[in-house]
PDB file of N, CA, C and O in Angstrom, chain B, residues numbered from 101:
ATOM      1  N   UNK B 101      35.473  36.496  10.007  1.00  0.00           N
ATOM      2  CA  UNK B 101      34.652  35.471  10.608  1.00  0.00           C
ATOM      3  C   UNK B 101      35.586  34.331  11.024  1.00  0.00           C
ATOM      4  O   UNK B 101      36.243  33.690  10.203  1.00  0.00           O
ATOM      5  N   UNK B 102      35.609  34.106  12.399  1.00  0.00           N
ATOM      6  CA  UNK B 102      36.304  32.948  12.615  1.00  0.00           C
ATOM      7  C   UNK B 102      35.896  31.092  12.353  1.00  0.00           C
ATOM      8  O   UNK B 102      34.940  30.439  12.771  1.00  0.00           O
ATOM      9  N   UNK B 103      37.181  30.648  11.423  1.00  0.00           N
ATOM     10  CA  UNK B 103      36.685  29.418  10.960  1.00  0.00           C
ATOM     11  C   UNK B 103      35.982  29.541   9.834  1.00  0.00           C
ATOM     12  O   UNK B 103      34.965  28.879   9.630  1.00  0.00           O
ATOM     13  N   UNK B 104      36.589  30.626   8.781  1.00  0.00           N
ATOM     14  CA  UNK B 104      35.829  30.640   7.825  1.00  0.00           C
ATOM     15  C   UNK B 104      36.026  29.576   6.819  1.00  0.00           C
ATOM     16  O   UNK B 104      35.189  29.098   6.054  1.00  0.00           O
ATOM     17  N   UNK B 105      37.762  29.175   7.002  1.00  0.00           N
ATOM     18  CA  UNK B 105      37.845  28.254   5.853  1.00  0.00           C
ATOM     19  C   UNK B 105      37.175  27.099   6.152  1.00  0.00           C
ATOM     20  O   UNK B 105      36.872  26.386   5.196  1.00  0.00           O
ATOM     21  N   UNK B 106      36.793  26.651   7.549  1.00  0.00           N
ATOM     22  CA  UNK B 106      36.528  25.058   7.663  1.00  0.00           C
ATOM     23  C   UNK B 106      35.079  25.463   7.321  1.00  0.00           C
ATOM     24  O   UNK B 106      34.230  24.599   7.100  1.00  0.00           O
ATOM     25  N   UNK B 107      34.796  26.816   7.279  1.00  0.00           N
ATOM     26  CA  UNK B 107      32.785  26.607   7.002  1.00  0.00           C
ATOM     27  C   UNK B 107      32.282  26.647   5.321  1.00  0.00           C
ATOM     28  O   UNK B 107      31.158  26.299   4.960  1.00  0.00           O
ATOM     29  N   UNK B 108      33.481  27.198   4.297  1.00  0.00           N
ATOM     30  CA  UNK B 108      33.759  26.953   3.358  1.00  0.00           C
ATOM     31  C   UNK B 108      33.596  25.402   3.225  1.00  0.00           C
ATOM     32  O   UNK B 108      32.489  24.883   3.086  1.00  0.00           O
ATOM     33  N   UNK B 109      34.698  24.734   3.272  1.00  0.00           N
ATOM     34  CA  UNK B 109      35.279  23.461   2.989  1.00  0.00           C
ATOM     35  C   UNK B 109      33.956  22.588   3.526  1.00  0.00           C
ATOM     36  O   UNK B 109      33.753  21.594   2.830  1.00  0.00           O
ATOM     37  N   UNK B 110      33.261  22.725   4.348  1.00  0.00           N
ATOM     38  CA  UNK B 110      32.002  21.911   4.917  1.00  0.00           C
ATOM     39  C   UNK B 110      30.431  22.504   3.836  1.00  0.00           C
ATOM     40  O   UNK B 110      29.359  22.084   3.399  1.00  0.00           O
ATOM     41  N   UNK B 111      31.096  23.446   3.860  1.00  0.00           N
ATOM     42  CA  UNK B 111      29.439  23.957   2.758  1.00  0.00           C
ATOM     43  C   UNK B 111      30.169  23.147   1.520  1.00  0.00           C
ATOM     44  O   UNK B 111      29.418  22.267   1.100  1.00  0.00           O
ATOM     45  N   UNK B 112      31.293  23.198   0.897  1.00  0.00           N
ATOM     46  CA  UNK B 112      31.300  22.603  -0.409  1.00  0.00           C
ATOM     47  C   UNK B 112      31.063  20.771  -0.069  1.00  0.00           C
ATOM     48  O   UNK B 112      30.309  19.985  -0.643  1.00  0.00           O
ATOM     49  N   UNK B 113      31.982  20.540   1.017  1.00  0.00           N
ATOM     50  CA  UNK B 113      31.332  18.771   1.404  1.00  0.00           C
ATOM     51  C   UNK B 113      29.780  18.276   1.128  1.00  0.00           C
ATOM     52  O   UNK B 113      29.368  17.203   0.687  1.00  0.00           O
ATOM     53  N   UNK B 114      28.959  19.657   1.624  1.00  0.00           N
ATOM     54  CA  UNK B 114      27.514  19.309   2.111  1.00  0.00           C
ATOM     55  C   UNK B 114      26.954  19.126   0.676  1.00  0.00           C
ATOM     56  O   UNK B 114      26.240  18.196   0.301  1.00  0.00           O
ATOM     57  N   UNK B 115      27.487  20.371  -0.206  1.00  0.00           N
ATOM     58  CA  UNK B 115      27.212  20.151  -1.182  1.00  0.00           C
ATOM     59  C   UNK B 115      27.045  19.073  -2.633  1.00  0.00           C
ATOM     60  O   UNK B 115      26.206  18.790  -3.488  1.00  0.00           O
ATOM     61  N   UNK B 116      28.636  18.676  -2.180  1.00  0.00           N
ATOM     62  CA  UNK B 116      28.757  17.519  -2.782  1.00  0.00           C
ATOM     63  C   UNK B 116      28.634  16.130  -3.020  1.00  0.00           C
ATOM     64  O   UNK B 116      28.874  15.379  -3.966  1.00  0.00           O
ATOM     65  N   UNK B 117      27.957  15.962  -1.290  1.00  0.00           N
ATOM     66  CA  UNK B 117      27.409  14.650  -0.857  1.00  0.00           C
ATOM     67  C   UNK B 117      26.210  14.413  -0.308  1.00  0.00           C
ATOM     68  O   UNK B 117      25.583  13.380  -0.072  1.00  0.00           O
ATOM     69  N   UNK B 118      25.953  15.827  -0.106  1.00  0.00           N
ATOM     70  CA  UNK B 118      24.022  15.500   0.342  1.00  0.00           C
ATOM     71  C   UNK B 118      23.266  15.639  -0.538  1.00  0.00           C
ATOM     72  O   UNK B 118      23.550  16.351  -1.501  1.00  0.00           O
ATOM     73  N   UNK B 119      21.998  14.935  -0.425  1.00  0.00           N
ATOM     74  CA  UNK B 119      21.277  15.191  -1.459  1.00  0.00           C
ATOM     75  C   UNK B 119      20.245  16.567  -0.892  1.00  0.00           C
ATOM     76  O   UNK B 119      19.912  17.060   0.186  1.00  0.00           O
ATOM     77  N   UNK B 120      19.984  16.823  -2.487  1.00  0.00           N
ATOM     78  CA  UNK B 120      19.071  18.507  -2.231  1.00  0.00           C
ATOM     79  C   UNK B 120      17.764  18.038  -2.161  1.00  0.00           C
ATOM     80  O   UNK B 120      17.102  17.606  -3.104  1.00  0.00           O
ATOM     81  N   UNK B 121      17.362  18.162  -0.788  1.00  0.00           N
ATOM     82  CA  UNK B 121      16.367  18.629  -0.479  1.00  0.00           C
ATOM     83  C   UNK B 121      15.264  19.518  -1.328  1.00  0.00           C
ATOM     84  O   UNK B 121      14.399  19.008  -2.040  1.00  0.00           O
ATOM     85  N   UNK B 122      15.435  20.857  -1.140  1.00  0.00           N
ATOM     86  CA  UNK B 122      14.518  22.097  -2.067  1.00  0.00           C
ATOM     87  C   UNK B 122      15.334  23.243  -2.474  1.00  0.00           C
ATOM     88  O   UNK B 122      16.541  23.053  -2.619  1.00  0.00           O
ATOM     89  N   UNK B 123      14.838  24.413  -2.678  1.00  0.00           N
ATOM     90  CA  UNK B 123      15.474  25.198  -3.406  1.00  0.00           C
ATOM     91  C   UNK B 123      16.260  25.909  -2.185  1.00  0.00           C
ATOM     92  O   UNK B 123      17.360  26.241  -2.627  1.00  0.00           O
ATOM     93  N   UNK B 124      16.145  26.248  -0.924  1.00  0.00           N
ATOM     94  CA  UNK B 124      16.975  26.676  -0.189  1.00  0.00           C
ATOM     95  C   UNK B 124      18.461  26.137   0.066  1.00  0.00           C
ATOM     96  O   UNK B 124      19.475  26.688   0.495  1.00  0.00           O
ATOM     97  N   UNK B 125      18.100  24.457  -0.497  1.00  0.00           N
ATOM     98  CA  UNK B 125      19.458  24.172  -0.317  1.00  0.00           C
ATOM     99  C   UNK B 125      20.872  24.025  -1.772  1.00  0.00           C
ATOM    100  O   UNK B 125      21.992  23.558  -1.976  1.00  0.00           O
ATOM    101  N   UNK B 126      19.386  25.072  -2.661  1.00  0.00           N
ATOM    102  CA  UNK B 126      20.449  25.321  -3.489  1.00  0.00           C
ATOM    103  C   UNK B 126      21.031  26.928  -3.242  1.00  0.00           C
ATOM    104  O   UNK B 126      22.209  27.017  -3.587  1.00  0.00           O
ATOM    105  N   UNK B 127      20.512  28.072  -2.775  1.00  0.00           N
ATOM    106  CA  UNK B 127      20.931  29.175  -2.470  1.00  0.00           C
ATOM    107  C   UNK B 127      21.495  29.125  -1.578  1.00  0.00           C
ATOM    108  O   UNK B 127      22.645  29.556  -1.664  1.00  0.00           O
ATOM    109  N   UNK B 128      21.151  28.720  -0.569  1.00  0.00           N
ATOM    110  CA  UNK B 128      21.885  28.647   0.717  1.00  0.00           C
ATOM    111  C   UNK B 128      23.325  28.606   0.781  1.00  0.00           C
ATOM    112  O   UNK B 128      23.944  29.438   1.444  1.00  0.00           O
ATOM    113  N   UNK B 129      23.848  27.765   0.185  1.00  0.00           N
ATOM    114  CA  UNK B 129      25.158  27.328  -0.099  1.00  0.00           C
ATOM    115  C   UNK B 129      26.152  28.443  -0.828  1.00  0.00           C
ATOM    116  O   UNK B 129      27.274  28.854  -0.534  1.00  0.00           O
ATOM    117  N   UNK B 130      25.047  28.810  -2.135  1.00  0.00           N
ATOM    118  CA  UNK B 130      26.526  29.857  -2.623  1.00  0.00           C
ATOM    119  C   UNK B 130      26.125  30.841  -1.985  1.00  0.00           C
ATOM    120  O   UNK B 130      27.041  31.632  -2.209  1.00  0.00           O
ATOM    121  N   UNK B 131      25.147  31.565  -1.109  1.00  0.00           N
ATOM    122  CA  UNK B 131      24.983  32.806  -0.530  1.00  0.00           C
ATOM    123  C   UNK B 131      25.926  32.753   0.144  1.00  0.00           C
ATOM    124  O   UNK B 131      26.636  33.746  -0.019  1.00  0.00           O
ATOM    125  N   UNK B 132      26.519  31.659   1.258  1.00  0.00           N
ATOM    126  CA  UNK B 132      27.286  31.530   1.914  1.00  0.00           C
ATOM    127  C   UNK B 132      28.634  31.577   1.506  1.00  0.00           C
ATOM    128  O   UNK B 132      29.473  31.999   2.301  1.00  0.00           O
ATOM    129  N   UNK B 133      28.968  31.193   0.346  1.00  0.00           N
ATOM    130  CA  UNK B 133      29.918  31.099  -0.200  1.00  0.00           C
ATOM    131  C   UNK B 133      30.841  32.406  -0.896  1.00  0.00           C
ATOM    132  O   UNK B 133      32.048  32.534  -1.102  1.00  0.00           O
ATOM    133  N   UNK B 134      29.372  33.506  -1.206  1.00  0.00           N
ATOM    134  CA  UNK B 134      29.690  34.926  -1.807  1.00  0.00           C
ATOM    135  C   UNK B 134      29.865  35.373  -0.487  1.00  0.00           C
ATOM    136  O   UNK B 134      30.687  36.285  -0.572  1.00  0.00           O
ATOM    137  N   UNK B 135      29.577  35.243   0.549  1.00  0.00           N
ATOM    138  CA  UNK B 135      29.743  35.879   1.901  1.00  0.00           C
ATOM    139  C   UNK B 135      31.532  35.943   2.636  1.00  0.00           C
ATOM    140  O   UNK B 135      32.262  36.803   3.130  1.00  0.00           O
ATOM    141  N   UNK B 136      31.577  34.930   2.419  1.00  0.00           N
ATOM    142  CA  UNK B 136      33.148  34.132   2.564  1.00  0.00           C
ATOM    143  C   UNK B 136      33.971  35.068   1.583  1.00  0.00           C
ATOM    144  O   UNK B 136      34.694  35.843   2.209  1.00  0.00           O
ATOM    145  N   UNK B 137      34.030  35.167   0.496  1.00  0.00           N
ATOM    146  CA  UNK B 137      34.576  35.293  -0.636  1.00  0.00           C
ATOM    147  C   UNK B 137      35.811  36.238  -0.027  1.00  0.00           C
ATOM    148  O   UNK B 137      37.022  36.019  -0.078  1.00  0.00           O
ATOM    149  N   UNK B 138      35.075  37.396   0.584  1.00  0.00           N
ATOM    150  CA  UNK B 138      35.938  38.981   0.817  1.00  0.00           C
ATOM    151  C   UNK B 138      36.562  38.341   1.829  1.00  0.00           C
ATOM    152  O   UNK B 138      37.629  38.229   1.225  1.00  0.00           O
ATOM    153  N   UNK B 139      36.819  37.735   3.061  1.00  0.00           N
ATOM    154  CA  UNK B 139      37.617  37.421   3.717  1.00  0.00           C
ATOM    155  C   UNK B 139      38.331  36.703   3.196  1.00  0.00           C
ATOM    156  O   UNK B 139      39.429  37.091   3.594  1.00  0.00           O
ATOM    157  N   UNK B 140      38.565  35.537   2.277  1.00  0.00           N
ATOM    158  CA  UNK B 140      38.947  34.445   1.851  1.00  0.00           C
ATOM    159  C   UNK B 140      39.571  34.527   0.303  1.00  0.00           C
ATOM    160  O   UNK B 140      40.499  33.842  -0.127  1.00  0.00           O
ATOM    161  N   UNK B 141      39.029  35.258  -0.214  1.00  0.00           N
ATOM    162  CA  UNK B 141      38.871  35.299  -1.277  1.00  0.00           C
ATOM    163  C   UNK B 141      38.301  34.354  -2.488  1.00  0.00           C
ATOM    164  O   UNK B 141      37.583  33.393  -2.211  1.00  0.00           O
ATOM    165  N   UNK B 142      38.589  34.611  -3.607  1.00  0.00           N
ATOM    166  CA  UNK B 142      37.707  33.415  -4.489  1.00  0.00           C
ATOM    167  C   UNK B 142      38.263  32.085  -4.139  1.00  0.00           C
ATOM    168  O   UNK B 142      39.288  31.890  -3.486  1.00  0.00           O
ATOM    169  N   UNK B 143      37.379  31.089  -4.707  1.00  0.00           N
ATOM    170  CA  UNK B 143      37.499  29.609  -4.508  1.00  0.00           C
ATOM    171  C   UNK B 143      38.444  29.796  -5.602  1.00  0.00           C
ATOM    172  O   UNK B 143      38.608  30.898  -6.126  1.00  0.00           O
ATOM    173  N   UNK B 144      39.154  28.598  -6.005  1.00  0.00           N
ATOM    174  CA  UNK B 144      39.750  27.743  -7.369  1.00  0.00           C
ATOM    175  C   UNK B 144      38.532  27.749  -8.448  1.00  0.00           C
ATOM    176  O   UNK B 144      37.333  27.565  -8.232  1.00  0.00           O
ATOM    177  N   UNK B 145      39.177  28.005  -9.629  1.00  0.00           N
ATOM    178  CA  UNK B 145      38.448  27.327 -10.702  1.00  0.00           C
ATOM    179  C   UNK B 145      37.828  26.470 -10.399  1.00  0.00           C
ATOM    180  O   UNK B 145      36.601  26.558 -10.436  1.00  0.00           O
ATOM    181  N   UNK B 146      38.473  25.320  -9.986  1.00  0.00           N
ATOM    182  CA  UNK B 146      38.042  23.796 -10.228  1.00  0.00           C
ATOM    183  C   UNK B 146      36.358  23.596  -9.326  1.00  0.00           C
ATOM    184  O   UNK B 146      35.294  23.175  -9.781  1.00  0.00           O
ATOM    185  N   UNK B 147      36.728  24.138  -7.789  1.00  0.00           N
ATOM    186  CA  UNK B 147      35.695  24.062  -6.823  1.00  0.00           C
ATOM    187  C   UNK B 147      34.692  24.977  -7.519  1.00  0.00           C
ATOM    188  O   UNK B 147      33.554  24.549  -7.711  1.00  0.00           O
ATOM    189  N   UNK B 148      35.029  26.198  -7.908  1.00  0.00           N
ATOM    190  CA  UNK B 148      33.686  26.991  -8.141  1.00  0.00           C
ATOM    191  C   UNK B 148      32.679  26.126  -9.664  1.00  0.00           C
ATOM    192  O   UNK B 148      31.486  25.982  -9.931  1.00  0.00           O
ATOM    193  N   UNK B 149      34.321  25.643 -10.489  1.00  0.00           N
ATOM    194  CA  UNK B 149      32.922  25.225 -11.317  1.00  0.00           C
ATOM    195  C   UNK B 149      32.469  24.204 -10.973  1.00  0.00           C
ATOM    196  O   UNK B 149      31.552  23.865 -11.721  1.00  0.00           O
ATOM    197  N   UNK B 150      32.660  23.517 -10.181  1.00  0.00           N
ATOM    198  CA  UNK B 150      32.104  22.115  -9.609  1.00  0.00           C
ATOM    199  C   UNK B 150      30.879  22.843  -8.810  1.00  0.00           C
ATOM    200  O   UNK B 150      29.853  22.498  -9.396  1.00  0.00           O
ATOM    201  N   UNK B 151      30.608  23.559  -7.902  1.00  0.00           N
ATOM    202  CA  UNK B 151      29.622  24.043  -7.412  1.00  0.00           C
ATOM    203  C   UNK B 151      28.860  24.717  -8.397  1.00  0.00           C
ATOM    204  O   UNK B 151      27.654  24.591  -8.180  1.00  0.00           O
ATOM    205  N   UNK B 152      29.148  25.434  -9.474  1.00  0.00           N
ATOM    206  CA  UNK B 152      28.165  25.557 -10.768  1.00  0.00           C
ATOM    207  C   UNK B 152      27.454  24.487 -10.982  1.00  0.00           C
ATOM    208  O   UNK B 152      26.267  24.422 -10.663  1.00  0.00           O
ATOM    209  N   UNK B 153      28.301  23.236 -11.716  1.00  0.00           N
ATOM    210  CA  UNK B 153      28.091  22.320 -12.470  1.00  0.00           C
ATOM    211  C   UNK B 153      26.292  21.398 -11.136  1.00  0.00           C
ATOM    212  O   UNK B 153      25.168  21.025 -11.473  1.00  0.00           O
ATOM    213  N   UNK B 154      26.878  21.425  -9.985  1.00  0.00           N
ATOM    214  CA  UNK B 154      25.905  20.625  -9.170  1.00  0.00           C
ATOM    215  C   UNK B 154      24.985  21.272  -8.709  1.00  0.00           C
ATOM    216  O   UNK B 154      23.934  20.635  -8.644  1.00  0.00           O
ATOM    217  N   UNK B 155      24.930  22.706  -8.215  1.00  0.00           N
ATOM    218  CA  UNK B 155      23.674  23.656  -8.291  1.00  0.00           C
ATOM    219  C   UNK B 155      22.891  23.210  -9.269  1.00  0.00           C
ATOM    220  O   UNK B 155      21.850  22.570  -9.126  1.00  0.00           O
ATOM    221  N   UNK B 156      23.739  23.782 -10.955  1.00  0.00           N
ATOM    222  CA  UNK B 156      22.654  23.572 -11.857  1.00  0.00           C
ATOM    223  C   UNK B 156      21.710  21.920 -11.955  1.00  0.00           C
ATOM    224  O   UNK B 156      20.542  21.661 -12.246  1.00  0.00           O
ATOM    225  N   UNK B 157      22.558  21.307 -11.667  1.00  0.00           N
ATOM    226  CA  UNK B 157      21.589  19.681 -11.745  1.00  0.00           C
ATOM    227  C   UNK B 157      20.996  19.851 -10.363  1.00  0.00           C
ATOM    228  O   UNK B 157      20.091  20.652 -10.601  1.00  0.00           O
ATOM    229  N   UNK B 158      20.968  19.714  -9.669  1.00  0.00           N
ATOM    230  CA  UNK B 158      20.118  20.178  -8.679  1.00  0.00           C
ATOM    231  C   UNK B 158      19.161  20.891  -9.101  1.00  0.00           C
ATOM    232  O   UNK B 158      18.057  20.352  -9.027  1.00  0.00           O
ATOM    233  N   UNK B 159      19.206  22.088  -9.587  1.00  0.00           N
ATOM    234  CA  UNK B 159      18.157  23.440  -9.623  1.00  0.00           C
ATOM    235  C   UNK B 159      17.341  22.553 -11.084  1.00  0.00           C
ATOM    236  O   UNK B 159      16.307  23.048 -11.532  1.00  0.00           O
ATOM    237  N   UNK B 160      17.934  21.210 -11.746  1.00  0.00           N
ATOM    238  CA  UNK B 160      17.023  20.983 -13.170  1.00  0.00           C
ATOM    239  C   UNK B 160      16.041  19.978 -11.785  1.00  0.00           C
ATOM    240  O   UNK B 160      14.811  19.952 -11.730  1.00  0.00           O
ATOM    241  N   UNK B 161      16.695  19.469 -11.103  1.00  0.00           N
ATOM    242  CA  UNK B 161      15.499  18.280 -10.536  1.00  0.00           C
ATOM    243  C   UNK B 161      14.073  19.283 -10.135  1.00  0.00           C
ATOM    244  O   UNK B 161      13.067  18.675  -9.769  1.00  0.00           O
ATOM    245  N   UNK B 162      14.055  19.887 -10.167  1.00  0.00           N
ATOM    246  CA  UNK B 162      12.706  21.409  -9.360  1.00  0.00           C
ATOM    247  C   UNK B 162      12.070  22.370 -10.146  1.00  0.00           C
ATOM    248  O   UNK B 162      11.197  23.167  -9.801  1.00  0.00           O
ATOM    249  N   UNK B 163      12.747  22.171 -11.558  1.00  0.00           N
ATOM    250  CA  UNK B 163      11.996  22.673 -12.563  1.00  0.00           C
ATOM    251  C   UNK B 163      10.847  22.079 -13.259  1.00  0.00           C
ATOM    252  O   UNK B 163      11.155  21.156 -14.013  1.00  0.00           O
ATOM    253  N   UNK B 164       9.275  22.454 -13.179  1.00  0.00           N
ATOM    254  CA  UNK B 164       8.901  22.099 -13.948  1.00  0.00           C
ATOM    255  C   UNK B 164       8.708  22.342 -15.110  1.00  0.00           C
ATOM    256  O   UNK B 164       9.504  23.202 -15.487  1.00  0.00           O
ATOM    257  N   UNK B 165       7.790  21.891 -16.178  1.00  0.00           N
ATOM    258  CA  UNK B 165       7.280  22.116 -17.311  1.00  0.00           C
ATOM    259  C   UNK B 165       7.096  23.162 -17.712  1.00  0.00           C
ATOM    260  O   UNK B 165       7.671  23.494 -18.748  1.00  0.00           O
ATOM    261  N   UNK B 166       6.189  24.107 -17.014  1.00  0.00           N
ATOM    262  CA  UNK B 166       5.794  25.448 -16.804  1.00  0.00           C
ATOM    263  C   UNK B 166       6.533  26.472 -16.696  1.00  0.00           C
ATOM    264  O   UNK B 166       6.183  27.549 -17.180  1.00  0.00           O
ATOM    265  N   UNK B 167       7.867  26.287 -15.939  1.00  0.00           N
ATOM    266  CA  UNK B 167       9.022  27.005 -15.358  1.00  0.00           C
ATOM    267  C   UNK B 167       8.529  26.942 -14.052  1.00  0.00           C
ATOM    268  O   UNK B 167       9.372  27.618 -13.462  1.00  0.00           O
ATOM    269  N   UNK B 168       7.569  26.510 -13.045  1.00  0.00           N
ATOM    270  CA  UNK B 168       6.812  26.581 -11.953  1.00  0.00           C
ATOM    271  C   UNK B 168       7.456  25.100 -11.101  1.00  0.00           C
ATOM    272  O   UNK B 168       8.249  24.243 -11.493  1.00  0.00           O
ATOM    273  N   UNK B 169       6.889  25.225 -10.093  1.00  0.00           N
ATOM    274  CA  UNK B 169       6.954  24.124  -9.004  1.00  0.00           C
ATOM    275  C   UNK B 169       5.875  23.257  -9.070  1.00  0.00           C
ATOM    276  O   UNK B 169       5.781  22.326  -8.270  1.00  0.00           O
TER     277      UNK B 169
END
């Protein structure tokens, strides 16, 4: 895929400075990111667990009580 690293490096930006919206804009991101992977190969430690670490707070703001929306 051409320009994969700058679409990498912009999905982790988006990630790290926009705020989440809904739950697409928590999949969205690493789908894209496992997509990349085989051309690119894995991220760094550091980036992947940083994209762990902010998914998961993200994915707690959308949880309710119930486990439901």
């Amino acid at each position: 895929m051409p320009g994969a690293e700058r679409i990498r490096e912009a999905t982790l930006r988006c990630v790290r400075e926009e705020e989440c919206a809904d739950a697409c804009w928590l999949r969205n991101p690493i789908e894209l990111v496992e997509v990349l992977e085989p051309q690119l190969g894995a991220m760094s430690r550091r980036d992947t667990d940083e994209l762990v670490r902010l998914s998961t707070a993200n994915a707690a703001r959308f949880a309710a009580a119930d486990g439901g929306r």
